[in-house]
DRENSE-708561 format. One record per residue (C-alpha): residue in three letters; x, y, z. Coordinates in nm, 3 decimals. Example, Ala and Ser with C-alpha at 12.3 -4.5 7.8 and 13.67 -1.06 7.14 Angstrom:
% DRENSE-708561
SITE/ALA/1.230/-0.450/0.780 .
SITE/SER/1.367/-0.106/0.714 .
This chain:
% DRENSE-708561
SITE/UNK/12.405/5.926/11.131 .
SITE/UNK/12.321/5.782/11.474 .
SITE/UNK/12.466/6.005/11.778 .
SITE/UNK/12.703/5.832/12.031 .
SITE/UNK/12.691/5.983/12.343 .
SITE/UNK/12.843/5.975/12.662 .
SITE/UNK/12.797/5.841/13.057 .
SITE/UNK/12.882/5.943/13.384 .
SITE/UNK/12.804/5.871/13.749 .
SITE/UNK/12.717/6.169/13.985 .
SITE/UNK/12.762/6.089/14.390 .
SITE/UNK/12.854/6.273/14.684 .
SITE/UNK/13.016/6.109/14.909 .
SITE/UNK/12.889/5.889/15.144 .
SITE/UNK/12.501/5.878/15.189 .
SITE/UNK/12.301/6.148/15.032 .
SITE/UNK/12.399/6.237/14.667 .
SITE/UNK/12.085/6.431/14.490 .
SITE/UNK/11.825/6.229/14.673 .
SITE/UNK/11.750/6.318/15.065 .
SITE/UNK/11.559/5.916/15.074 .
SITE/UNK/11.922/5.771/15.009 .
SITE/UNK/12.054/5.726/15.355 .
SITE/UNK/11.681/5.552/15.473 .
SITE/UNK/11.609/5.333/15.103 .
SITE/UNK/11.607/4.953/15.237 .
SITE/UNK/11.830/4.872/14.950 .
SITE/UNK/12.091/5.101/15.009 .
SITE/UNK/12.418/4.969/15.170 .
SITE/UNK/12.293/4.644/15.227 .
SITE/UNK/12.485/4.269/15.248 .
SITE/UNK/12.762/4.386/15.492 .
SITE/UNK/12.816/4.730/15.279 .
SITE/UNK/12.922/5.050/15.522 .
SITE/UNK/12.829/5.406/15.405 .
SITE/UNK/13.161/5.558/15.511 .
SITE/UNK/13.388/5.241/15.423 .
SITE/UNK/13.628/5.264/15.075 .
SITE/UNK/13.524/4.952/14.969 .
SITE/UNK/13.158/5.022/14.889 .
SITE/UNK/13.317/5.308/14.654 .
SITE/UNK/13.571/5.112/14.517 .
SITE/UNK/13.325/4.891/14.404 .
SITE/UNK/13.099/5.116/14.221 .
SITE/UNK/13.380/5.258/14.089 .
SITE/UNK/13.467/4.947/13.918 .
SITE/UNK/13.094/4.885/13.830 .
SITE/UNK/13.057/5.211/13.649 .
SITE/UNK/13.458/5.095/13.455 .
SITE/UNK/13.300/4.740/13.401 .
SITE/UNK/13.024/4.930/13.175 .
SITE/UNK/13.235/5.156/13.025 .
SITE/UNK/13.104/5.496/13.193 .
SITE/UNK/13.366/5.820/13.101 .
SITE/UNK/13.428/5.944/13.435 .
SITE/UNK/13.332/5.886/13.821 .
SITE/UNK/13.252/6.231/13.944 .
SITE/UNK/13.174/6.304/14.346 .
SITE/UNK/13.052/6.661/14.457 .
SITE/UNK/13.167/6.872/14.811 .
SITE/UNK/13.092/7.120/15.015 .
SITE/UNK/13.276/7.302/15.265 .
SITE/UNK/13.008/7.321/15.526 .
SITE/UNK/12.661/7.212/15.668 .
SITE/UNK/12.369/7.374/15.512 .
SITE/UNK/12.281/7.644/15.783 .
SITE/UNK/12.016/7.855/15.560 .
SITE/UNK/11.714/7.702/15.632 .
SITE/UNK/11.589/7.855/15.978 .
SITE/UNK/11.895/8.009/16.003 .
SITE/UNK/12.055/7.665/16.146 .
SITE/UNK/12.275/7.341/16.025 .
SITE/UNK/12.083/7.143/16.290 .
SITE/UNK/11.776/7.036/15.978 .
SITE/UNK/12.088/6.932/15.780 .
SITE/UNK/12.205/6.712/16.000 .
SITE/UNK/11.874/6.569/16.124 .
SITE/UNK/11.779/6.480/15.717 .
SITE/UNK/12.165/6.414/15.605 .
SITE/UNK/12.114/6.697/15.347 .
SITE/UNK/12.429/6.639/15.140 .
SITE/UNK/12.585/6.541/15.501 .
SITE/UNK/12.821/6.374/15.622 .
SITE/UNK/13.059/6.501/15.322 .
SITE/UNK/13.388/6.365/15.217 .
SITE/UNK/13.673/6.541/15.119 .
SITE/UNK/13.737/6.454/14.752 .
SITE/UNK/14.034/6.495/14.721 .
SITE/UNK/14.102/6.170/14.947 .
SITE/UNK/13.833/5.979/14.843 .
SITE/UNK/13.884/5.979/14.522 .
SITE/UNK/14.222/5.839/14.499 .
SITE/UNK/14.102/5.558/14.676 .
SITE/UNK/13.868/5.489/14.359 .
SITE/UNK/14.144/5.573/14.099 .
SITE/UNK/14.397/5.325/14.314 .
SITE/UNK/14.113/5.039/14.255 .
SITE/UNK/14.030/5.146/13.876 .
SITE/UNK/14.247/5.111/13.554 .
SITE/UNK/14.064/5.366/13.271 .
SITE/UNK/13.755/5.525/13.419 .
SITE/UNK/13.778/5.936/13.485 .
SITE/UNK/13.791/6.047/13.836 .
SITE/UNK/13.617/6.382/13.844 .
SITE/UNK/13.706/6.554/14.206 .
SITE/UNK/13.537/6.893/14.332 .
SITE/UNK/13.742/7.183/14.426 .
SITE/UNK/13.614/7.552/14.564 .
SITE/UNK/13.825/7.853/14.432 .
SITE/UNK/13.753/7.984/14.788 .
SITE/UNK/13.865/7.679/14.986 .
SITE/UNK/14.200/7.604/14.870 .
SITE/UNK/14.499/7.858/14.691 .
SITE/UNK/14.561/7.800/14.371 .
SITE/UNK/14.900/7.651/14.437 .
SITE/UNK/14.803/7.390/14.629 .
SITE/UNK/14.519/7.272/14.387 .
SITE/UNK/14.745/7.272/14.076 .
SITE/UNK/14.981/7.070/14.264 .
SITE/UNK/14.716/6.836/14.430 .
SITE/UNK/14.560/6.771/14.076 .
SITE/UNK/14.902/6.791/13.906 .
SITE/UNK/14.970/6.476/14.174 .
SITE/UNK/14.656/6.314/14.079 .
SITE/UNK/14.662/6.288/13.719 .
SITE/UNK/15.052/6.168/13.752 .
SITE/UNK/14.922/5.889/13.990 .
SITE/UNK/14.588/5.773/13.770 .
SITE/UNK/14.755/5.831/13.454 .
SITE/UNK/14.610/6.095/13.269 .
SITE/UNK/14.272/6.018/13.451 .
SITE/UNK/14.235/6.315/13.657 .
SITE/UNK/13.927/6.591/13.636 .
SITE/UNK/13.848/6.855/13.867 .
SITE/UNK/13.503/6.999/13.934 .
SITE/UNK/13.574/7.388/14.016 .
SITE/UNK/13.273/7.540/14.216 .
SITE/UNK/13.228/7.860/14.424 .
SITE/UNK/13.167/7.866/14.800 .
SITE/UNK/12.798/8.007/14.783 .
SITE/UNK/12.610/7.923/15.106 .
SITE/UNK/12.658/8.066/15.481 .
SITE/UNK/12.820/7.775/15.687 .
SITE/UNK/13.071/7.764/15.424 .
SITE/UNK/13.197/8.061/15.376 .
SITE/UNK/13.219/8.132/15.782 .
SITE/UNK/13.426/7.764/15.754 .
SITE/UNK/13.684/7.923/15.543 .
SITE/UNK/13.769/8.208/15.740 .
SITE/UNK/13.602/8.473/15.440 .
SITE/UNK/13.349/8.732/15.521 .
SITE/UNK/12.990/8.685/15.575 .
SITE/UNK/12.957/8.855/15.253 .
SITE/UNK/13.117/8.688/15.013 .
SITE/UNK/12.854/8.448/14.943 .
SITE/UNK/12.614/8.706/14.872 .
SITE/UNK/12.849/8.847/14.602 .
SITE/UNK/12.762/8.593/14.304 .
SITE/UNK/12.958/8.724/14.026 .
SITE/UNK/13.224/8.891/14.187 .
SITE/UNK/13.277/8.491/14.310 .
SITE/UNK/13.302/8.408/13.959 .
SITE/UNK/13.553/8.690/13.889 .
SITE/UNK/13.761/8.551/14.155 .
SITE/UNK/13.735/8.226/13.969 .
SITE/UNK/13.827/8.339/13.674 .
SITE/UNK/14.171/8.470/13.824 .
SITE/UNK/14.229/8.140/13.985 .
SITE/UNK/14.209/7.929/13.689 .
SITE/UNK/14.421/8.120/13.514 .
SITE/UNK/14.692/8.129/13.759 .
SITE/UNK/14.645/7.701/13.785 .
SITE/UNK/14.675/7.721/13.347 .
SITE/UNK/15.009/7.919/13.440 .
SITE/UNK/15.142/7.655/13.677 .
SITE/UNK/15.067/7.342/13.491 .
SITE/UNK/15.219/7.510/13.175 .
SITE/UNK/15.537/7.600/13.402 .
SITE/UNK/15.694/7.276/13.300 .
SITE/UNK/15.784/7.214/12.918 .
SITE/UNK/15.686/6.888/12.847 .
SITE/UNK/16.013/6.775/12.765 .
SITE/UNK/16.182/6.947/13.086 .
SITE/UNK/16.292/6.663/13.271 .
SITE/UNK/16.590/6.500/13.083 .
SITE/UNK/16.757/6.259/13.326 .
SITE/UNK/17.053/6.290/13.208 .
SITE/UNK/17.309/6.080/13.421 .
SITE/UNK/17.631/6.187/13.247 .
SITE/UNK/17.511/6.566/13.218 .
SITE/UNK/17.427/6.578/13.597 .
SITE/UNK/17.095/6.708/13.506 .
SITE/UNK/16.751/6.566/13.582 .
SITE/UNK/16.565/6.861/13.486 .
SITE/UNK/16.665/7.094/13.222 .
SITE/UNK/16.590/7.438/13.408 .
SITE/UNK/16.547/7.620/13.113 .
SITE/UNK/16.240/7.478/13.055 .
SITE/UNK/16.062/7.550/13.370 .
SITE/UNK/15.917/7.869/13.418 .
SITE/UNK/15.866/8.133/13.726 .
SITE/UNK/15.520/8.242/13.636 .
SITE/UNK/15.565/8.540/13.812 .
SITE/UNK/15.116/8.639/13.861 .
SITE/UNK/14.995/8.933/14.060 .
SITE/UNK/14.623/8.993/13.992 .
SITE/UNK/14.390/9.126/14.177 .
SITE/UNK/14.325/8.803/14.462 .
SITE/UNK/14.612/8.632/14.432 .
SITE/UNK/15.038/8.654/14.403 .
SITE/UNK/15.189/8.359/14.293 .
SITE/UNK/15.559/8.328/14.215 .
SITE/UNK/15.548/7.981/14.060 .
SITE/UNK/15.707/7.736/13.909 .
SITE/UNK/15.528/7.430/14.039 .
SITE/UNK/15.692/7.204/14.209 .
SITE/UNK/15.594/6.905/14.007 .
SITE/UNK/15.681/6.816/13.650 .
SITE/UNK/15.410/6.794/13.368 .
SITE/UNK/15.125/6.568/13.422 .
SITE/UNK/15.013/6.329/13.131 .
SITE/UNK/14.743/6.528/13.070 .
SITE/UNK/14.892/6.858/13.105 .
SITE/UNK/14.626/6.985/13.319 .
SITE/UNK/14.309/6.794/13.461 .
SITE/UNK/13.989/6.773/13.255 .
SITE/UNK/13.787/7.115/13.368 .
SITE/UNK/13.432/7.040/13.444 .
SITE/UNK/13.179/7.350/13.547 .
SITE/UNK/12.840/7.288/13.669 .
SITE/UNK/12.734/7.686/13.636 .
SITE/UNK/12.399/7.784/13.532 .
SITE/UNK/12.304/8.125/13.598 .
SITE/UNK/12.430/8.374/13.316 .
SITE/UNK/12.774/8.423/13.521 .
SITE/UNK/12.803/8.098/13.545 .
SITE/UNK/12.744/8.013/13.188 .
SITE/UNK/12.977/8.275/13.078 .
SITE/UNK/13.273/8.084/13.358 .
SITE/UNK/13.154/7.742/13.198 .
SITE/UNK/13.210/7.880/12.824 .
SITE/UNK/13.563/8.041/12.932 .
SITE/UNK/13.695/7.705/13.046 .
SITE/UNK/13.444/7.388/13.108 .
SITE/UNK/13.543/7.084/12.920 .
SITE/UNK/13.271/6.910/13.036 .
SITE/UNK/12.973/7.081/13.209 .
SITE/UNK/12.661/6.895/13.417 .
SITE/UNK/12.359/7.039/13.402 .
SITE/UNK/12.034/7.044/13.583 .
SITE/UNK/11.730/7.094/13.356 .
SITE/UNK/11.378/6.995/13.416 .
SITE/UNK/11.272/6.907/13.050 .
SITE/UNK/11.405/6.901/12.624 .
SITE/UNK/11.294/7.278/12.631 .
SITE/UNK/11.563/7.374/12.904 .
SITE/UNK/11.799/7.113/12.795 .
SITE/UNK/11.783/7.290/12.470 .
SITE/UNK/11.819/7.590/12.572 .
SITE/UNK/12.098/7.573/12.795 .
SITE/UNK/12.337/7.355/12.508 .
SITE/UNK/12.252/7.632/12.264 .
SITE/UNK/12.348/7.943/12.489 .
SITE/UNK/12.647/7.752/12.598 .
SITE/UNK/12.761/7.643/12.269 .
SITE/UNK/12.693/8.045/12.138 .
SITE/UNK/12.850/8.133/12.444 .
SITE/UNK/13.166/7.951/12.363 .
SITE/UNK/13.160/8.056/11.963 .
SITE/UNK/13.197/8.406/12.141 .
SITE/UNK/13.455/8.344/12.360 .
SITE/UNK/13.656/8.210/12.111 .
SITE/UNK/13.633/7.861/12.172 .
SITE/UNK/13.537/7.542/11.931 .
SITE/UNK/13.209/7.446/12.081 .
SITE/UNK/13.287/7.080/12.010 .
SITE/UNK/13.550/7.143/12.296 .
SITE/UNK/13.316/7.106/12.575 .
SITE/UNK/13.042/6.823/12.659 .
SITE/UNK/12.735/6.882/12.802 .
SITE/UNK/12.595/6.599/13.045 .
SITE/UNK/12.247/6.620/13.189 .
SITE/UNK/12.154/6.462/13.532 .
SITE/UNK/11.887/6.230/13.529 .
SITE/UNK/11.789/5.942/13.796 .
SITE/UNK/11.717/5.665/13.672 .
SITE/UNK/11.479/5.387/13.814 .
SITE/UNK/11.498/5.045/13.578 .
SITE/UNK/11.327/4.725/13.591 .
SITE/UNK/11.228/4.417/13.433 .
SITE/UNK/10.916/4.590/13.289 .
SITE/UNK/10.778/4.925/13.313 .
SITE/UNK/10.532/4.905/13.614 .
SITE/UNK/10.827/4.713/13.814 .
SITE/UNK/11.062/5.061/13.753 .
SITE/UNK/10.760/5.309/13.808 .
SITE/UNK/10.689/5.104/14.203 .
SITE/UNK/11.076/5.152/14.238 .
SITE/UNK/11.032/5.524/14.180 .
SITE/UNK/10.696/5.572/14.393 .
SITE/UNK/10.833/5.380/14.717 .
SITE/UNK/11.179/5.617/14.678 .
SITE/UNK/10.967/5.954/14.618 .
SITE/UNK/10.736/5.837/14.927 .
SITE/UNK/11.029/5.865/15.114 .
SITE/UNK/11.140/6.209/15.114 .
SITE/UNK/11.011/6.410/15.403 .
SITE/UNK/10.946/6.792/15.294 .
SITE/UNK/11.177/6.957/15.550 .
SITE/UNK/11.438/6.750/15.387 .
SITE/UNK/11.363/6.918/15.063 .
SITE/UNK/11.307/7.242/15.209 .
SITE/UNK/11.619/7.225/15.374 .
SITE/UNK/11.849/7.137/15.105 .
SITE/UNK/11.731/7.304/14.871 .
SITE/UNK/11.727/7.639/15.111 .
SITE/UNK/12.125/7.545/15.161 .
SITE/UNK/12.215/7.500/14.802 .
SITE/UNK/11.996/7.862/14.702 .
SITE/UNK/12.184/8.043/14.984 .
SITE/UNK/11.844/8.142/15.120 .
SITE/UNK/11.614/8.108/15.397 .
SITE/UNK/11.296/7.946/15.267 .
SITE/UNK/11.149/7.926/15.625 .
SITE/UNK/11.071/8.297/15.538 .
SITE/UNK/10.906/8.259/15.199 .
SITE/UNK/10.539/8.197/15.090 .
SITE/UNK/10.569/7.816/14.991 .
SITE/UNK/10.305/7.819/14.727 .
SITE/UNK/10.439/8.122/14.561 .
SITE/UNK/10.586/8.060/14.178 .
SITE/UNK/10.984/7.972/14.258 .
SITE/UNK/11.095/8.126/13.954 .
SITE/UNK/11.025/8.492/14.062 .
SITE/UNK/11.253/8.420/14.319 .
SITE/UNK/11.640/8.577/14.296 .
SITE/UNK/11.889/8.436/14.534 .
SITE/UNK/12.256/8.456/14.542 .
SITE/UNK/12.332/8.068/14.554 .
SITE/UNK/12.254/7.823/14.285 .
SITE/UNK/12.003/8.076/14.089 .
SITE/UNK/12.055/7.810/13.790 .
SITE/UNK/11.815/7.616/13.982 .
SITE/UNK/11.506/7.832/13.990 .
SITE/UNK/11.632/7.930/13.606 .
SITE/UNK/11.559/7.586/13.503 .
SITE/UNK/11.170/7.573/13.616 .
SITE/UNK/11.131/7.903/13.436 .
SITE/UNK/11.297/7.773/13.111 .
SITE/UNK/11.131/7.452/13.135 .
SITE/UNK/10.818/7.351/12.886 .
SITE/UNK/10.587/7.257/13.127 .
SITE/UNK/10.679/7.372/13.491 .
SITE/UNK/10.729/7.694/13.500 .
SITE/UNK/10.475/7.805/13.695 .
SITE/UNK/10.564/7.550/14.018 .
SITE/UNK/10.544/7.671/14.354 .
SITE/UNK/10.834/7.688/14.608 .
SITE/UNK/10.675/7.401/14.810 .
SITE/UNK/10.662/7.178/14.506 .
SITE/UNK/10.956/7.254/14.388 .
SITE/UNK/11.172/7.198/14.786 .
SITE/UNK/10.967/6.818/14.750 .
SITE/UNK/11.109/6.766/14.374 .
SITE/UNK/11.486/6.901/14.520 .
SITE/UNK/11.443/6.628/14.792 .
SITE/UNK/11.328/6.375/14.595 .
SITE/UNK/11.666/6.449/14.289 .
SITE/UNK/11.787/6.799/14.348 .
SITE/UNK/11.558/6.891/14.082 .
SITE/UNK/11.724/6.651/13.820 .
SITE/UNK/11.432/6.490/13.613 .
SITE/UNK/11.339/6.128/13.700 .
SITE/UNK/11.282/5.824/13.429 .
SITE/UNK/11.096/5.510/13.499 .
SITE/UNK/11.090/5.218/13.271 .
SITE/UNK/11.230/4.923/13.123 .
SITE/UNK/11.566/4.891/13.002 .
SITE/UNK/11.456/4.958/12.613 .
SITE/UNK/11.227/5.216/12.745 .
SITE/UNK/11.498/5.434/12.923 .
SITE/UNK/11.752/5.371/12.625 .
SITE/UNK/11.429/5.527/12.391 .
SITE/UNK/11.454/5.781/12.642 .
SITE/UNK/11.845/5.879/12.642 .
SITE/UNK/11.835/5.863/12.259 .
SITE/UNK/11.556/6.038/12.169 .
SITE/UNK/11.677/6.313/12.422 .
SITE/UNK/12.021/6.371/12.284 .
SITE/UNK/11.872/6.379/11.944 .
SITE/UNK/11.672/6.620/12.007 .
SITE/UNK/11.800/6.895/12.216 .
SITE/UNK/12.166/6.820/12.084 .
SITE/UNK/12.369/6.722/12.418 .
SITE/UNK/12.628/6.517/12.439 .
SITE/UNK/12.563/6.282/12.734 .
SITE/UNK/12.438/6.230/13.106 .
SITE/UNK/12.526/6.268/13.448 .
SITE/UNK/12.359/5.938/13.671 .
SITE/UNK/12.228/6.044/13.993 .
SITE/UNK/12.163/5.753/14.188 .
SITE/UNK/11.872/5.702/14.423 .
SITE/UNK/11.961/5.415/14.634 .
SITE/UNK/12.348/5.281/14.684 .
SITE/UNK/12.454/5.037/14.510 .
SITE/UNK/12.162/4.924/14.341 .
SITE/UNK/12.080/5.181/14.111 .
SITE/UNK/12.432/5.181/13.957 .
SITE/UNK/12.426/4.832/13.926 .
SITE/UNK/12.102/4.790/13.743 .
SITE/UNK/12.174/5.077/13.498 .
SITE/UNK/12.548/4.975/13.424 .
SITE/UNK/12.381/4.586/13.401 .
SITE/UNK/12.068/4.644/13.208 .
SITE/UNK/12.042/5.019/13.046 .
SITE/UNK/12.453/5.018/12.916 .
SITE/UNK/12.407/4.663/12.746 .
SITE/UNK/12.096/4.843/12.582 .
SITE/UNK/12.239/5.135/12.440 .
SITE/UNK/12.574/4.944/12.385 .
SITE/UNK/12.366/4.761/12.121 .
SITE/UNK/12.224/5.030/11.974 .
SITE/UNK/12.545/5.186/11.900 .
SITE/UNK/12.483/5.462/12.126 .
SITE/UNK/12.769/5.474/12.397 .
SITE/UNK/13.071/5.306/12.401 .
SITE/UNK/13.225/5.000/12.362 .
SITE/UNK/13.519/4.987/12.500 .
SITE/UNK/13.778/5.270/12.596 .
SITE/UNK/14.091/5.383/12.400 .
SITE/UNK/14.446/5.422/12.505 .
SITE/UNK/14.497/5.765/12.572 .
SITE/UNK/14.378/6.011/12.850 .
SITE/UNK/14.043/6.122/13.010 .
SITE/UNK/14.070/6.438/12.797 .
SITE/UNK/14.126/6.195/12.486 .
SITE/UNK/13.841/5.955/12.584 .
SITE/UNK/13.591/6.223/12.625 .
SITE/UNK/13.643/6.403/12.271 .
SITE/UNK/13.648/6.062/12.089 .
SITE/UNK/13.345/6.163/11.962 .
């Protein structure tokens, strides 16, 4: 039986997304488009809905990248993942100009209490109808953590991050379950809009936080927002398996995309949890033309555009760790950081590139944050999407595009149709919720 799978667009928001040649492609923001103005991303938005993608999902940060020589000055100079927009206002421009498409925002456990993310995302999924998914990440690099008022220590302290985590979601799960769903009654005659004993104090004291609950807002259509993880080291497999309903992952090749669905799914068979309870998207960029050596110059006059400090220095912000310090042409994956140490994981699980040196690898972060590229014609990357899910057993991917808004364009307008045909992806979507949508199949 033929495998549907699913689709989603990766950005983050406005110019640099995985690919440090964004901001300077000549087709990026072109014909009167602005960078930092709604209406580009209102307009993607409704590209990606037009073709029937699952969810819009947009990264954050808290900070500037500050790792690599020790200053956020490189950051700025190569827009490495800045300027950044909050997501949380961004993205309800997008869900206020789309109808059925997800809207996937990014949250840090350390930026924000709990409290005030269950209610902002309680808000949202009132306001988009059931639409609503948050990203939950970790603050893990310098600038970021000094940002938020913690300790310069905290993002050395990898799984103790994830511990903290762990403690927030659960006190969110206890908030958006302080509402029955049939607690508000409106009941004119009664003098009762809300029947109060069917809201609950929550009453949490754990070890970070104290919350006294209830919410202040009623039950959301969905209940709670769709929880997507993006973890990859073993702590943040483990945080993924615990609660991810979707998860995006970065792997190089089939090998490590094999790899990395089977420990989850294990992972999640231990915890307790159905494995078919959680998708697992992989990021690829995607360069499509009219015939293969049309998508392949595409890709060459993108990659020619990425400087190497630009690699070096995002990829030195999103490892928490100085490169400038390091032997470039020493193999990355003996190296241990305390930042995104899924990243070097994948070269050392990958079939082929395991043995790639730390200057190789900060050009290939530059180029698509290490996400793999594919080049070809529209029946050539649908070959390449198919075969792929059928053989490392994943359940869709995550778009990264590499100039704005081409790339979406041509994928949603050539690749979609493709696979659409094929039976491969969907259709059409149904009725219910992003939650519903997603575990259609």
């Amino acid at each position: 039986m033929t495998k549907k799978f699913h689709l989603a667009q990766y950005t983050m928001l406005p110019v640099t997304h995985h690919s440090t040649a964004t901001w300077k492609h000549p087709r990026t923001m072109k014909g009167g488009w602005e960078f930092d103005r709604p209406e580009v991303w209102q307009h993607v938005a409704q590209v990606c809905e037009n073709a029937k993608l699952d969810f819009f999902f947009s990264a954050d940060t808290e900070g500037v990248y500050s790792d690599y020589q020790n200053s956020w000055r490189p950051a700025v100079r190569y827009a490495a993942q800045v300027p950044c927009f909050d997501t949380g206002t961004i993205m309800c421009w997008l869900a206020a100009a789309t109808r059925h498409i997800g809207i996937v925002q990014t949250v840090s456990t350390a930026a924000i209490p709990p409290y005030l993310i269950a209610r902002r995302m309680a808000t949202f999924d009132h306001l988009s109808r059931g639409r609503a998914g948050i990203n939950i990440v970790t603050a893990f690099h310098k600038n970021a953590t000094r940002n938020l008022s913690l300790a310069d220590s905290y993002h050395l302290q990898h799984d103790n991050r994830y511990d903290r985590a762990d403690e927030f979601m659960e006190v969110c799960y206890r908030l958006w379950d302080s509402w029955d769903p049939d607690a508000v009654v409106q009941n004119v005659e009664g003098d009762m809009f809300a029947d109060p004993s069917k809201v609950h104090a929550i009453d949490f004291h754990g070890e970070y936080f104290q919350v006294a609950g209830p919410l202040n807002i009623h039950r959301s259509p969905q209940g709670r927002p769709l929880i997507v993880q993006a973890g990859q080291s073993k702590r943040g497999t483990e945080f993924a398996a615990q609660h991810a309903e979707a998860v995006f992952s970065i792997q190089r090749d089939r090998q490590g995309m094999k790899g990395y669905y089977d420990g989850l799914k294990e992972e999640m068979v231990r915890v307790g949890r159905n494995p078919d309870h959680c998708k697992v998207f992989f990021g690829v960029q995607v360069f499509v033309g009219e015939t293969t050596d049309i998508a392949r110059e595409k890709a060459a006059l993108h990659n020619a555009m990425v400087s190497p400090e630009a690699g070096l220095t995002m990829l030195s912000g999103h490892l928490a760790h100085d490169l400038a310090v390091e032997d470039l042409d020493a193999v990355a994956a003996h190296l241990k950081v305390q930042g995104l140490q899924g990243l070097i994981d994948a070269y050392r699980d990958s079939g082929t590139e395991r043995d790639i040196t730390l200057r190789d690898m900060a050009r290939t972060h530059g180029i698509s944050v290490s996400v793999p590229q594919v080049a070809g014609s529209a029946a050539e990357i649908a070959d390449w999407m198919a075969d792929t899910i059928d053989a490392v057993g994943g359940d869709g991917f995550l778009l990264s595009p590499a100039y704005v808004p081409g790339s979406i364009v041509e994928f949603c307008e050539l690749v979609v149709p493709e696979l659409q045909k094929r039976g491969r992806v969907r259709r059409g979507y149904g009725d219910g919720t992003l939650r519903d949508n997603l575990l259609a199949f």
